[in-house]
C-alpha positions in Angstrom: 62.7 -30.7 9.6 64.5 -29.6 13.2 64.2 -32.7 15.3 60.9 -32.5 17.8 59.4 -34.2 20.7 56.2 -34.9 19.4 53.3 -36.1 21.7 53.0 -40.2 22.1 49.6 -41.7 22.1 48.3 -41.4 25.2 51.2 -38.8 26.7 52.5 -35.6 26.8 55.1 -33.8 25.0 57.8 -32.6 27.1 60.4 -30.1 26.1 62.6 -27.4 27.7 62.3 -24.9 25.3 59.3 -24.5 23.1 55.9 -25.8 22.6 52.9 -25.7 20.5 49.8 -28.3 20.5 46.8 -28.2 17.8 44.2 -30.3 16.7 46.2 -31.0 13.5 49.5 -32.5 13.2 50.3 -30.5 9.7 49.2 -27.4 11.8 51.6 -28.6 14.6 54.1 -28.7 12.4 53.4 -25.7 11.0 53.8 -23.7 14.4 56.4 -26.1 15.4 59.0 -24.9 12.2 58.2 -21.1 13.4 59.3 -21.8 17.2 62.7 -23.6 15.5 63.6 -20.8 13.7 63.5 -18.4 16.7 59.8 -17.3 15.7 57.6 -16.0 19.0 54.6 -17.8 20.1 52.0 -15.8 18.2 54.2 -15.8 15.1 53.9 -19.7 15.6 50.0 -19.6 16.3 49.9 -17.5 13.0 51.4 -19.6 10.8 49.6 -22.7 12.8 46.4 -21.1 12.6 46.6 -20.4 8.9 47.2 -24.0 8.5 44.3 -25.6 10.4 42.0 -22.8 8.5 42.8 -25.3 5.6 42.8 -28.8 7.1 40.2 -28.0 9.2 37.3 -26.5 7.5 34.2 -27.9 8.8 35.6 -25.7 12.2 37.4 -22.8 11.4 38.7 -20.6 8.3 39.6 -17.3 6.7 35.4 -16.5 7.3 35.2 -16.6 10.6 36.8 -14.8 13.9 39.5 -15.5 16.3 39.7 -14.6 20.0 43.3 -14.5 21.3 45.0 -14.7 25.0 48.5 -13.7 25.2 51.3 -13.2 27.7 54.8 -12.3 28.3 56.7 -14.8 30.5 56.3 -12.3 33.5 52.4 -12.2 33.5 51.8 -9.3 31.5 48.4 -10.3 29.8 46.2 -9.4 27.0 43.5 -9.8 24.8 42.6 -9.9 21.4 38.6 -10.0 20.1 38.6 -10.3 16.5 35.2 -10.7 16.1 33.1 -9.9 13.5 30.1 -6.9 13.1 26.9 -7.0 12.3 26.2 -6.2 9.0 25.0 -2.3 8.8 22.1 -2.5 6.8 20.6 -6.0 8.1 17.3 -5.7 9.9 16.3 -9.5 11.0 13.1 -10.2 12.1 11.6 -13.4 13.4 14.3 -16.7 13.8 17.5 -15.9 11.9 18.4 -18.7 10.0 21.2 -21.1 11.2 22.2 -21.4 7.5 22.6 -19.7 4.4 22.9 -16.3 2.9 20.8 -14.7 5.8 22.8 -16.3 8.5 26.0 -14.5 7.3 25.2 -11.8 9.3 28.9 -10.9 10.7 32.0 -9.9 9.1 34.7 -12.4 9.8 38.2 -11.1 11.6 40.6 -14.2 11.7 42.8 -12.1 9.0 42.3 -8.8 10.8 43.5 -10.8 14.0 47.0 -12.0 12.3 47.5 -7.9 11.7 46.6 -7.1 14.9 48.4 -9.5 16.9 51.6 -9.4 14.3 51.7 -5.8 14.8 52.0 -6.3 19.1 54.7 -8.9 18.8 57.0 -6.8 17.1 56.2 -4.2 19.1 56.3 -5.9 22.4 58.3 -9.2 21.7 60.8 -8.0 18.8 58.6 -10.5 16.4 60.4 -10.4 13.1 58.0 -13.0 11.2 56.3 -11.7 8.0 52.8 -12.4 7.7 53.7 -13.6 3.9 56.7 -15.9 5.5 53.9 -17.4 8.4 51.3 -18.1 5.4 53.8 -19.9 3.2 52.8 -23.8 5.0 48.7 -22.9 4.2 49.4 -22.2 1.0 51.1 -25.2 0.3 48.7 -27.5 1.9 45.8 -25.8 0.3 47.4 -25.7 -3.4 49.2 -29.1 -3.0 46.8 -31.3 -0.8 46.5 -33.1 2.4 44.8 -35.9 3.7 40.9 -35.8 4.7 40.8 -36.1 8.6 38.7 -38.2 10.3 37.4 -35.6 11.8 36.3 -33.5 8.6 34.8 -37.2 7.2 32.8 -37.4 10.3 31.1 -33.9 10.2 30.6 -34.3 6.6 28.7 -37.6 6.8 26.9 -35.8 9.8 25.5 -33.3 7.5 25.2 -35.4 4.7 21.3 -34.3 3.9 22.2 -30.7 4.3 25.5 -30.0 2.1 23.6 -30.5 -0.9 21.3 -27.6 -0.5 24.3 -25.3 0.3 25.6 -23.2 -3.0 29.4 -24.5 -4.2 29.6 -25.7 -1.0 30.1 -29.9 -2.5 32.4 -29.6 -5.2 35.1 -28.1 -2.5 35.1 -30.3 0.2 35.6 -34.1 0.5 34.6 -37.1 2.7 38.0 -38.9 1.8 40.9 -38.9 0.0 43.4 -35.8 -0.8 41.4 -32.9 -0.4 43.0 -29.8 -2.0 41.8 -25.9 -2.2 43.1 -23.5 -5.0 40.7 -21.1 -4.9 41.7 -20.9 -0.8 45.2 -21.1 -1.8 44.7 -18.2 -4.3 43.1 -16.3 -1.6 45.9 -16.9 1.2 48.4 -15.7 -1.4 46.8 -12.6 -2.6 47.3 -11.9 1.6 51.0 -12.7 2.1 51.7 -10.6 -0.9 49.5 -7.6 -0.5 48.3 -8.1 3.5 45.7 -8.6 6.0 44.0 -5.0 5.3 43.9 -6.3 1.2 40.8 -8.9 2.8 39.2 -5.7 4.4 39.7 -3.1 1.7 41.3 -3.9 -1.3 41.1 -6.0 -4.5 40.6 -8.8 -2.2 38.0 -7.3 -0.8 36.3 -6.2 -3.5 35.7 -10.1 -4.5 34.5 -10.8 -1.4 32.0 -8.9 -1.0 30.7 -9.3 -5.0 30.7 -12.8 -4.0 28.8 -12.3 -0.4 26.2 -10.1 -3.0 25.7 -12.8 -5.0 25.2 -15.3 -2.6 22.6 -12.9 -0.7 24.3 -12.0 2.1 23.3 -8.7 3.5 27.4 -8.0 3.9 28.6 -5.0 2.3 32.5 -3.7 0.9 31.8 -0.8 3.7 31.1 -3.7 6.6 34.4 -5.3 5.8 36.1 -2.1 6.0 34.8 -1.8 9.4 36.2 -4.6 10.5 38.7 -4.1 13.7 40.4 -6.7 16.0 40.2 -5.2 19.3 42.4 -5.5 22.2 41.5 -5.6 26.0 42.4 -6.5 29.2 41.3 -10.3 30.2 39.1 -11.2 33.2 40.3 -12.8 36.3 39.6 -14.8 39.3 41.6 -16.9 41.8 41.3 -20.1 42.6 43.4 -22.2 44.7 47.0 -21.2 44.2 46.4 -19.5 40.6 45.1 -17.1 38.5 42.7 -17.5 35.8 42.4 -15.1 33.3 39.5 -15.5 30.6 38.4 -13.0 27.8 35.8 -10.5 28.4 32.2 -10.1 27.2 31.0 -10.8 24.3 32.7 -14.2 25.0 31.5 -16.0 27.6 35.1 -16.1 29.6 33.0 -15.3 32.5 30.9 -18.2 32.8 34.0 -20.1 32.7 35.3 -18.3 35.6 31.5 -18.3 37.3 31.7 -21.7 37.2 35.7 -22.2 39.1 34.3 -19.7 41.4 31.7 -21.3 42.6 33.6 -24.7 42.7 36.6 -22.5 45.0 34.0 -22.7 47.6 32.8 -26.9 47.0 35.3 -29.3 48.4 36.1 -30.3 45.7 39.7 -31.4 46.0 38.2 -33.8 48.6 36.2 -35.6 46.0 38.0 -38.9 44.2 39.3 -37.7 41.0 36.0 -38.8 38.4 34.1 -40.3 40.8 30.0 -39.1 41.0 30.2 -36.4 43.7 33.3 -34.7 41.6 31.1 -34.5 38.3 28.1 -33.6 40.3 29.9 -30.5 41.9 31.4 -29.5 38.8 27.9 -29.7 37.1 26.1 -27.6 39.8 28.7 -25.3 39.7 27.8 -25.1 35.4 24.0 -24.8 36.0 24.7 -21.2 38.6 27.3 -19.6 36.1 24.9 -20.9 33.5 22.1 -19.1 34.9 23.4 -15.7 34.1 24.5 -16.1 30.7 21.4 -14.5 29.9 23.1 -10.6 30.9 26.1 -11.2 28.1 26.6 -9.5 25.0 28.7 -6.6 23.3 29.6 -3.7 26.1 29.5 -1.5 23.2 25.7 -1.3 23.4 24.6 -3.0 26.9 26.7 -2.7 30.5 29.3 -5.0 30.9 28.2 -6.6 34.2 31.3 -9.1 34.5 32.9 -7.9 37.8 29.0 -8.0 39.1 28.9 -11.8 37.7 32.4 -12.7 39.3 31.8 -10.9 42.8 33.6 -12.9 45.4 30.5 -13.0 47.8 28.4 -13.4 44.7 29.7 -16.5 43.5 30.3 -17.9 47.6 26.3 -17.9 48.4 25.9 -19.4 44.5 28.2 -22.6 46.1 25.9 -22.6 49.3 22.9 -23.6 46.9 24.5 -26.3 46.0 23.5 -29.8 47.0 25.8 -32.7 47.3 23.4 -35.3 46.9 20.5 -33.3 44.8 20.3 -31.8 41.1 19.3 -28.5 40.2 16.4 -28.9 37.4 17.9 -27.8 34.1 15.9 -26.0 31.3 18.2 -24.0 29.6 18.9 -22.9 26.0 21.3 -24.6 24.2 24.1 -22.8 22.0 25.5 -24.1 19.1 28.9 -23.9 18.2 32.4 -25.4 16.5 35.7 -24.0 17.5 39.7 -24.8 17.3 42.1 -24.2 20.0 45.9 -23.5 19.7 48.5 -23.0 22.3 52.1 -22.0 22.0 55.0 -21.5 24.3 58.3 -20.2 23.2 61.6 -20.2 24.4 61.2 -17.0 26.2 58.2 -18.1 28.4 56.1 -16.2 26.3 52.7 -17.7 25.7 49.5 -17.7 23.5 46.3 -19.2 23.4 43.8 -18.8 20.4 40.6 -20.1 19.4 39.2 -19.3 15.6 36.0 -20.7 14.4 33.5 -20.3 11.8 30.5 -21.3 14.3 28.3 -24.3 13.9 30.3 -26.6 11.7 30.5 -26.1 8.4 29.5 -22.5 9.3 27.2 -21.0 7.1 27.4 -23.3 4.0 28.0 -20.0 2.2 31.1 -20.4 0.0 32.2 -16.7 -0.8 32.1 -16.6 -4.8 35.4 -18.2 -6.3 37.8 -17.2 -3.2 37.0 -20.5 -1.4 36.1 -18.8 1.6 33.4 -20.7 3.9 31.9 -17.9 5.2 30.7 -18.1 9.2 27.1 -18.0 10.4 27.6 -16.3 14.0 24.9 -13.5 13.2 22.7 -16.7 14.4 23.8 -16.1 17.6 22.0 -12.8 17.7 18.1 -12.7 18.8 15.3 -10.1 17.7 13.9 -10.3 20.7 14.2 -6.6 21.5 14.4 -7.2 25.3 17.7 -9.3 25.1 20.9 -7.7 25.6 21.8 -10.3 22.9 19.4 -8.3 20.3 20.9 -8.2 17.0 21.7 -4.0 16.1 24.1 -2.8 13.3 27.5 -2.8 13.9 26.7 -5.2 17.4 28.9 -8.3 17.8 27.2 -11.6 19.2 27.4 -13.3 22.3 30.5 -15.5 21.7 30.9 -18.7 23.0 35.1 -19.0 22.2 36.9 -18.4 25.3 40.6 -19.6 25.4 42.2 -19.3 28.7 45.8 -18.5 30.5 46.9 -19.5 34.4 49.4 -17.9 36.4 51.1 -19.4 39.5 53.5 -17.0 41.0 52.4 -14.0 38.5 53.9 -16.2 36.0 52.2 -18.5 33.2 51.4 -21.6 34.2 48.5 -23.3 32.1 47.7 -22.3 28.4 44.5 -23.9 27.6 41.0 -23.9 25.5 38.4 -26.5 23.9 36.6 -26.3 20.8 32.1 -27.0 21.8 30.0 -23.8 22.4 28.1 -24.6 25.4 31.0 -27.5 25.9 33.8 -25.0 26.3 33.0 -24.0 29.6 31.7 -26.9 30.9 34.9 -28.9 29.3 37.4 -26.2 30.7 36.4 -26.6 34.5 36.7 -30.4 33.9 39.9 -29.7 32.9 41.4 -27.2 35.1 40.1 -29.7 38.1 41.4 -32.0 37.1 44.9 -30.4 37.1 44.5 -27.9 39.6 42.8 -29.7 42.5 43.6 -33.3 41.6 47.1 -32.8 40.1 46.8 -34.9 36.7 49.0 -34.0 34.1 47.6 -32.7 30.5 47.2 -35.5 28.6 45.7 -37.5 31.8 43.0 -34.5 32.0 42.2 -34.7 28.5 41.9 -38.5 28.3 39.2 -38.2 31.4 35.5 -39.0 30.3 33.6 -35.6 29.8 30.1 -34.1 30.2 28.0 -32.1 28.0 24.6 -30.5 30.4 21.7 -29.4 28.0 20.1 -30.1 24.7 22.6 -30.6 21.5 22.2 -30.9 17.7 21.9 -34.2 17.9 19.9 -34.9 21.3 17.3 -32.5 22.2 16.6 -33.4 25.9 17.8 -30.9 28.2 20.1 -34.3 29.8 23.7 -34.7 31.1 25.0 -36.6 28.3 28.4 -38.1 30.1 30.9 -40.5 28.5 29.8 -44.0 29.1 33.7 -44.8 30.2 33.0 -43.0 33.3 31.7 -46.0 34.4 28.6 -47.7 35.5 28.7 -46.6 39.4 29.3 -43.0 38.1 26.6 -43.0 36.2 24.3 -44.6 38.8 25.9 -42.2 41.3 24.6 -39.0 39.3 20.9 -40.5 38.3 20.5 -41.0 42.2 21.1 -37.3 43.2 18.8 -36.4 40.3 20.4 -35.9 37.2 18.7 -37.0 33.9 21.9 -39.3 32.4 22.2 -40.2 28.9 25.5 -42.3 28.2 27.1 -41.5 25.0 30.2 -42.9 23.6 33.8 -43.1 24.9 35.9 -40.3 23.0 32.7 -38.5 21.8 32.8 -35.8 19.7 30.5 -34.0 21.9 33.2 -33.7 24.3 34.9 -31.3 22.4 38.3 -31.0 21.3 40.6 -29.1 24.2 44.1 -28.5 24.4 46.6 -27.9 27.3 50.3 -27.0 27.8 51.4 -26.3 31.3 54.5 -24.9 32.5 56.3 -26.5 35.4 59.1 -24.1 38.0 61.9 -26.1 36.7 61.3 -25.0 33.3 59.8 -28.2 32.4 56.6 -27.5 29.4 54.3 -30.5 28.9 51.5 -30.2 26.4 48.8 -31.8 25.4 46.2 -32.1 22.6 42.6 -33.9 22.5 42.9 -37.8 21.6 39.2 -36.8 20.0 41.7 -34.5 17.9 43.5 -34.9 14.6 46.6 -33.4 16.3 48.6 -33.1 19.3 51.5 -31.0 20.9 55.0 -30.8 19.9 58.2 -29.6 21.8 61.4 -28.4 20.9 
């Protein structure tokens, strides 16, 4: 293996050349080996990707979707939305269930995503890689094996009552031990030999869908052949001396950027880095982005209303609302949700910033006949309320809760970043970018910083600021006296999400980051 600067416990990675940071080590490495042999940095979130969708399953895999930020070491930005359609014949009525056969509502476009975004780098960055060639380390670690990670054990022992009730779902996944997936591996090789497309309409496809047909799903050959990655131009808002681009609707990229524009107008670098007044600004500023969530969903059927959300003056008299020493009252629906974040830089200053997820963990519970595909369950996203923008309609894609993020400083990239969490992932990314941005920490010391979680979760239904109890006593006392409901939960939580940064210094200098609640971390060339 080419020699790499790998993260230290508790640091950064630092390299002049080329980085990539995952929540997996073996996907790290996977990336890493692309960067080394001159591979661009979405030939090395391919490959990296690919890997994590087999040591990672409980978050992300070859049935679910991928949202993509890219950009060329002079700022020229794009977008990729590989999201999955609603299935074409589907008419849900009532509550769509969060689980099985009924919940597999959506296509999945992860593999449509590697074409798509395989096909722009040669185009636009002379990208060489072959999608077989990028696949080659998932195979191996799905045929051959790797090591259960805590984090897999953990949300397996969550769902311990559930699994049981889920179709083929127990045999293929483990709680400890070497955990290994031919049927997955057969799969990823049927693509590197015959393509991406082969998922969408060939033999491949063909056992997909027999297999979604015999598991119920409402998912048909023609659905998958209408599968399309699409690519558009990202959002973007100022703040301070950058620029934040986000993905647009159906992703909720906006709220993210809501919430830094309301903090642009909250003094916020005055605060003491972690201290109650900074985590009470930051989670006012979440409850007034929050607030118009309720207006996103696929611009293919409703108005996009994104520029509206992100009006300068807008977003000024939002911050005038807010009270230093007063709460907001907070009933607001909470949004399920597991995602993984990878971030690359190569050694042309190019970078990329993915997310790919399957939805709640574990996704549907649907395994997809004998391909060893876990097949998502984001058509529960969708309501059948026919008032909601959100209102599940053939061929729609749901409100999205993945949103990976890119920062220029000078028109050039600065910060590649993103967090795994649903309703987290905002509220985690302006913790972050605060953190950096107005208080000047470094990745790893941003990502080591206690978090908060506003809202109701899977596991604690009160609509409370759940905060990490190493915040600190006074913190905590700090926020219940200005109103906040407070509920303490443990240091390195899960809830906090799993985020990843790499940032980009003038001199050249790339530090990188990934979650110590990870399995993973940055490495540099």
């Amino acid at each position: 293996m080419p020699q790499f600067s790998r993260q230290p416990a508790g640091g950064n990675a630092v390299s002049k050349t080329a980085m990539i940071a995952t929540p997996h080590w073996l996907a790290s490495e996977a990336g890493a080996r692309v960067l080394a042999r001159g591979g661009n940095a979405i030939e090395a979130l391919v490959a990296a990707g690919a890997a994590l969708a087999v040591t990672y399953p409980h978050f992300c895999g070859l049935g679910g979707d991928a949202v993509w930020m890219v950009s060329d070491s002079q700022g020229k930005a794009s977008t990729f939305l590989g999201i999955g359609q609603a299935a074409a014949n589907a008419r849900p009525e009532g509550t769509i269930p969060l689980r099985g056969p009924q919940s597999t509502l959506t296509t999945a476009a992860l593999v449509d995503s590697w074409d798509k975004l395989l096909a722009f780098s040669s185009a636009e960055w002379r990208g060489r890689e072959t999608l077989g060639n990028l696949l080659a380390d998932a195979i191996e670690l799905a045929d051959a094996g790797f090591p259960v990670s805590p984090s897999q054990r953990f949300w397996l022992e969550f769902r311990a009552d559930e699994v049981a009730d889920w179709s083929g779902f127990a045999p293929l996944f483990l709680r400890n031990g070497l955990q290994r997936q031919p049927q997955l591996a057969a799969t990823l090789k049927a693509i590197a030999e015959r393509g991406a497309r082969d998922f969408y309409e060939g033999e491949l496809a063909s056992r997909i869908a027999k297999g979604l047909a015999d598991a119920g799903s409402p998912l048909t050959a023609a659905d998958l052949a209408a599968t399309r990655t699409e690519m558009v131009e990202p959002l973007r808002l100022s703040y301070r001396d950058v620029e934040l681009l986000a993905p647009p609707p159906p992703t909720q990229g906006v709220t993210t950027l809501g919430i830094m524009g309301v903090l642009r107008s909250l003094a916020v670098s005055e605060t003491v880095a972690g201290d109650a007044l900074h985590y009470h600004l930051l989670v006012e500023a979440v409850k007034q982005a929050f607030l118009d969530r309720g207006v996103i969903a696929d611009p293919g059927f409703v108005p996009d209303t994104s520029q509206h959300l992100l009006d300068a003056a807008r977003l000024e008299a939002k911050a005038k609302t807010v009270e230093a020493d007063r709460a907001l009252p907070w009933p607001h629906v909470y949004q399920h949700g597991d995602t993984s974040l990878l971030a690359a830089v190569d050694s042309e200053g190019r970078v990329a910033s993915l997310l790919q997820s399957i939805y709640f963990d574990w996704g549907s519970g649907v395994v997809v006949g004998d391909t060893g595909i876990l097949w998502q369950n984001r058509g529960a996203a969708f309501s059948t309320d026919p008032q909601s923008p959100n209102c599940y309609a053939p061929g729609k894609r749901p409100f999205y809760t993945l949103n990976p993020g890119l920062a220029l400083k000078d028109g050039r990239p600065h910060l590649v970043y993103g967090t795994q969490g649903a309703d987290g992932q905002p509220q985690t990314l302006a913790l972050i970018l605060s953190l950096m941005i107005d208080h000047g920490l470094d990745p790893a010391a941003a990502l080591s910083r206690p978090r908060f979680l506003l809202g109701k979760t899977f596991s604690d239904s009160r609509d409370s600021l759940k905060i990490e109890e190493n915040a600190g006593a006074d913190v905590l006392a700090g926020l219940a006296a200005r109103g906040h409901e407070v509920s303490a939960i443990p240091a390195l939580s899960p809830l906090g999400g799993q985020a990843g940064v790499i940032r980009m210094r003038a001199d050249g200098t790339i530090e990188g980051a990934h979650d110590p609640r990870s399995d993973g971390g940055a490495i540099g060339l």
